[in-house]
C-alpha positions as CSV (number, residue, x, y, z in Angstrom):
1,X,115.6,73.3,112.3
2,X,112.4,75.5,112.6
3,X,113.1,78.9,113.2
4,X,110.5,80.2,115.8
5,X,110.4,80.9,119.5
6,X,113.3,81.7,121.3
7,X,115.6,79.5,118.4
8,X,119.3,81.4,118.4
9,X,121.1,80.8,115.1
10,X,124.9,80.9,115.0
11,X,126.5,84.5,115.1
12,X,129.5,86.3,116.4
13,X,128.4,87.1,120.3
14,X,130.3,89.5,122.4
15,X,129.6,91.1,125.5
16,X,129.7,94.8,125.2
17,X,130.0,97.9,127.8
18,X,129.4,101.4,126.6
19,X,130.4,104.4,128.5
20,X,127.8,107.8,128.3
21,X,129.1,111.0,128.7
22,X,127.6,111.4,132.4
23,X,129.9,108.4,133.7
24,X,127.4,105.4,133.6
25,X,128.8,102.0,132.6
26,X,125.7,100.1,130.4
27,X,125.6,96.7,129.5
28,X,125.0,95.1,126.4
29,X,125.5,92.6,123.4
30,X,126.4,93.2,119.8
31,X,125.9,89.9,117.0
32,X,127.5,89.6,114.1
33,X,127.3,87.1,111.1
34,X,129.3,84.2,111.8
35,X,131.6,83.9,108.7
36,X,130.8,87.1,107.1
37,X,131.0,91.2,107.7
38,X,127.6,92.6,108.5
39,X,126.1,94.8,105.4
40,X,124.3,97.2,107.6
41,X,123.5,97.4,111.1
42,X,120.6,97.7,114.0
43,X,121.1,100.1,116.7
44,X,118.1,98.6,119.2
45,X,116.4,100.7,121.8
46,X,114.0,98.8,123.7
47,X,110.5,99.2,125.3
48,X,109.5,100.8,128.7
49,X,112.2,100.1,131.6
50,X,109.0,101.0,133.8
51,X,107.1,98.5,132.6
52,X,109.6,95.5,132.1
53,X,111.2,97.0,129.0
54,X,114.8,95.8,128.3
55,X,117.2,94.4,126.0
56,X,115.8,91.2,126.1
57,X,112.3,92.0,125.3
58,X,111.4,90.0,122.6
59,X,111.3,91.4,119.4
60,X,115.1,92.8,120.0
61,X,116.2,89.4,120.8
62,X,114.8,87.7,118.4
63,X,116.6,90.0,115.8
64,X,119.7,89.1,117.2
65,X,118.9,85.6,117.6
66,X,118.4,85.3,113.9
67,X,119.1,88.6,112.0
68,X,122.9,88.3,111.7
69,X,122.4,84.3,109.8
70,X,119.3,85.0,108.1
71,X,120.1,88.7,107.1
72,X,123.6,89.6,107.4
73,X,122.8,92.2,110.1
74,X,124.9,93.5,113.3
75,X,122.6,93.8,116.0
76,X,123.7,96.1,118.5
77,X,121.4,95.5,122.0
78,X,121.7,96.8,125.5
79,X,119.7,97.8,128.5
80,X,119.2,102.0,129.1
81,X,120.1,103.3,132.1
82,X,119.0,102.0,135.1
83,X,117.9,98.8,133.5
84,X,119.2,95.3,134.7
85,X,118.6,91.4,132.4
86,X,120.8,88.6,132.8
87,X,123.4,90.1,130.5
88,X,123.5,92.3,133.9
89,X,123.0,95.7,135.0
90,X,123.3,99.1,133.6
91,X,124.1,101.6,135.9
92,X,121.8,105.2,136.7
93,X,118.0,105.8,136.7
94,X,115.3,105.8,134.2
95,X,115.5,109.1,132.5
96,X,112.0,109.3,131.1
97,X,113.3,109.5,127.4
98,X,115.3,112.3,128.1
99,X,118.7,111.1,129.4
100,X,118.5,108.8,127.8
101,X,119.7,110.4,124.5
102,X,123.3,110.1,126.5
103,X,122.9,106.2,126.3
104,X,122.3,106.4,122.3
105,X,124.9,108.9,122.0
106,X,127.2,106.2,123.6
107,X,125.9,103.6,121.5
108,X,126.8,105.3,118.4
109,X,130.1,106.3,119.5
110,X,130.7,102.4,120.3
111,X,129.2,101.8,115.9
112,X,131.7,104.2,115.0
113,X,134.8,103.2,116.8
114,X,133.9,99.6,115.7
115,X,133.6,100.8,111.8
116,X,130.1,98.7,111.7
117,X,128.4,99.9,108.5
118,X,125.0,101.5,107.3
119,X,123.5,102.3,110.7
120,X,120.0,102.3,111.7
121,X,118.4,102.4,114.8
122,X,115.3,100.5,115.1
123,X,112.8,101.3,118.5
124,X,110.1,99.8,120.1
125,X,107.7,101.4,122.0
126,X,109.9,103.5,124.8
127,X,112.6,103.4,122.4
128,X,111.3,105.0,119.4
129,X,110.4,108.2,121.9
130,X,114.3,108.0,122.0
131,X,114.9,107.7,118.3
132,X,112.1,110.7,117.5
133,X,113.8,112.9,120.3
134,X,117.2,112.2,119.5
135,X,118.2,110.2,116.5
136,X,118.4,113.4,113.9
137,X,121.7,114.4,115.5
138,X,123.7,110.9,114.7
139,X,124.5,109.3,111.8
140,X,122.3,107.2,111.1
141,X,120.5,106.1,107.6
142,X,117.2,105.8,109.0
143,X,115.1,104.8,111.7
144,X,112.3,102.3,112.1
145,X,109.5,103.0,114.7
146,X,107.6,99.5,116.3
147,X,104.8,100.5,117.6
148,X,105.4,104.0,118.3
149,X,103.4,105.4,121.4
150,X,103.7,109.0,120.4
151,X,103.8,110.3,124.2
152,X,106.9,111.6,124.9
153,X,107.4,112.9,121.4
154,X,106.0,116.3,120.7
155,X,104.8,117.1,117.5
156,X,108.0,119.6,117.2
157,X,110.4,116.7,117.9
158,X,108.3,114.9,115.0
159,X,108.0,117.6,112.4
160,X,111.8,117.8,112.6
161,X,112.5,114.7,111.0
162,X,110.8,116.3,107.5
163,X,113.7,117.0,105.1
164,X,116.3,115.7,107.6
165,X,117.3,113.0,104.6
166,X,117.3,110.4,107.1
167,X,114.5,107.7,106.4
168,X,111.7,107.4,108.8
169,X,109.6,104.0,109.0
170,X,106.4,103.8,111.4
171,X,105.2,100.1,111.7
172,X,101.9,100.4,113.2
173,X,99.9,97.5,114.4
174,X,96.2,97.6,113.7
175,X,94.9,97.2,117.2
176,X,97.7,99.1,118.9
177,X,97.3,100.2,122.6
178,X,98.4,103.6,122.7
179,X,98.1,104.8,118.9
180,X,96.0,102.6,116.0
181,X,96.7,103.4,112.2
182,X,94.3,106.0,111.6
183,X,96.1,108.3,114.6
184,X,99.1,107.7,113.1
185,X,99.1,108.5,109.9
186,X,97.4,112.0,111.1
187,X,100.6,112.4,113.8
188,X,103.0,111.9,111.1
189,X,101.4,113.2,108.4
190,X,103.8,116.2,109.6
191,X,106.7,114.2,108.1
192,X,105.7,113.8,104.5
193,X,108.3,111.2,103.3
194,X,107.5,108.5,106.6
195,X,107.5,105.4,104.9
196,X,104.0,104.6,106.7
197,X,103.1,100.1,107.3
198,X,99.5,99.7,109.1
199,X,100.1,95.8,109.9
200,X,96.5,94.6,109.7
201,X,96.0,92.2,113.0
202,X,99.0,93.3,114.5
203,X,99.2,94.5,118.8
204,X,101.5,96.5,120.3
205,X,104.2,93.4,121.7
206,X,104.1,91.8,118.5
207,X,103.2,88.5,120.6
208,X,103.3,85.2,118.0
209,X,105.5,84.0,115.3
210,X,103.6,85.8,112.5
211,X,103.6,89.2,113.8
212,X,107.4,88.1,114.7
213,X,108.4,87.8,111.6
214,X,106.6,90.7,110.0
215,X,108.5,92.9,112.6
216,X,111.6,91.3,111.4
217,X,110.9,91.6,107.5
218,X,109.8,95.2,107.6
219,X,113.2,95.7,109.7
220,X,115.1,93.4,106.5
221,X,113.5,95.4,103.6
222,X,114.9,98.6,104.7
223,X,118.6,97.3,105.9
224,X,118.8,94.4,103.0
225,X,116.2,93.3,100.9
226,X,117.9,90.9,99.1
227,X,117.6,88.8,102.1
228,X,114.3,88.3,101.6
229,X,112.0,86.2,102.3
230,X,113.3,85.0,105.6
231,X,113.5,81.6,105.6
232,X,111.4,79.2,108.3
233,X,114.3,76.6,108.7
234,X,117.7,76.7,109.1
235,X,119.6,75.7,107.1
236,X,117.6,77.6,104.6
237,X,115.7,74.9,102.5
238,X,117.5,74.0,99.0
C-alpha cells in the first residue's frame, strides 16, 4: 500500500477528553503503535480555530495516521477550546492564544498521568503562538514550530526560550504567508540555539505529499531518527 493522502495505518486509537482547570471538557484522540510502546511522543496544537483550524487539519492527522507505524510515535491530538470536528466538540470560546495555555496545561497533565514518554509538542500555525507563549512552563523536551506566524508571540515570549534547555525547531517554508525565511531567522535570532529549517518550495499549509512528508521527517529526526527514512509503502518494502 502507498502511503499518501488521507491513508491511516494501523495504531492504537482511543477517544480521549481532557479536563482544563477552568471546567471545559475538550475532545480529542491519542494513537499509539499497535504492538509496541511509543519511544517519544507529539503533543499537537493545531492551526487557527478562526480560520478552520482544528484537530483534523492536515498535517496533524496525517501524523497520527502514520507516525505511530512508521515511527513509533504517540500522537496526542484535540480540538482547543471552542473548536468542534467529527471527533466532536470542545467546549468554551476561542481564547486568542491566551486561554488557551489552560487547554495545553490539560493536555500535559493527561501525558503525565498516562506515563507517555519524551514529550514534545509540535504546533502549526495558531498552535506554535501556544507553544512560544506557553510551553517553557511544562515538561517538555522540545518544541517544533510549522510555520510559525510570529503574531501573537512577542519578542519577550521568544527571547525566553534562550537557555531554557528545551529544544526549539522553526520549520519555515520558503514562500510562507505571514513570515518567509529571511524574517525568521532575524525573529529568532534572539534564541541562539533554534535549530533553524528554511524548506525551499515549501507554503504555509504544507498542501502535497512532498511537503507532507518533509513536515513529518523534520517532526521524526528530532523525536526518533532511527526511523528514518519514512517509508512510501506499507508494509515497508524488504
Amino acid at each position: 500500500m502507498e502511503i499518501k493522502g488521507g491513508v491511516e495505518l494501523p495504531a492504537r486509537r482511543e477517544d480521549i477528553e481532557l479536563h482544563t482547570e477552568d471546567g471545559l471538557t475538550l475532545v480529542g484522540e491519542l494513537s499509539l503503535p499497535a504492538e509496541r510502546e511509543p519511544v517519544a511522543t507529539i503533543v499537537a496544537l493545531h492551526p487557527l480555530p478562526t480560520a478552520g483550524g482544528f484537530m483534523d487539519s492536515h498535517i496533524i492527522r496525517k501524523a497520527a495516521a502514520r507516525l505511530p507505524a512508521l515511527a513509533d510515535l504517540a500522537v496526542l491530538r484535540f480540538n482547543f477550546r471552542g473548536v468542534s470536528s467529527p471527533r466532536g466538540v470542545s467546549e468554551g470560546a476561542f481564547g486568542e492564544g491566551i486561554d488557551e495555555r489552560l487547554d495545553l496545561a490539560a493536555a500535559m497533565r493527561f501525558v503525565a498521568e498516562r506515563g507517555l514518554p519524551h514529550p514534545w509538542i509540535v504546533g502549526w500555525s495558531f498552535g506554535t503562538e501556544v507553544a512560544l507563549k506557553h510551553g517553557r512552563s511544562f515538561p517538555v523536551e522540545g518544541v517544533i514550530l510549522l510555520s510559525p506566524p510570529l503574531h501573537r508571540t512577542t519578542d519577550a515570549e521568544l527571547a525566553a526560550w534562550a537557555g531554557s534547555g528545551k529544544r526549539l525547531v522553526a520549520v519555515i517554508p520558503e514562500f510562507d504567508d505571514y513570515l518567509r525565511p529571511a524574517e525568521a531567522a532575524s525573529r529568532f535570532a534572539v534564541v541562539p540555539e533554534t535549530e533553524f529549517v528554511a524548506v525551499e518550495g515549501g507554503k504555509h499549509l504544507w498542501v502535497g505529499e512532498t511537503q507532507t512528508r518533509r513536515v513529518l521527517s523534520e517532526i521524526v529526526l528530532r523525536l526518533n531518527p532511527a526511523a528514518l527514512p519514512l517509508p512510501e509503502t506499507f508494509p515497508p518494502a524488504g
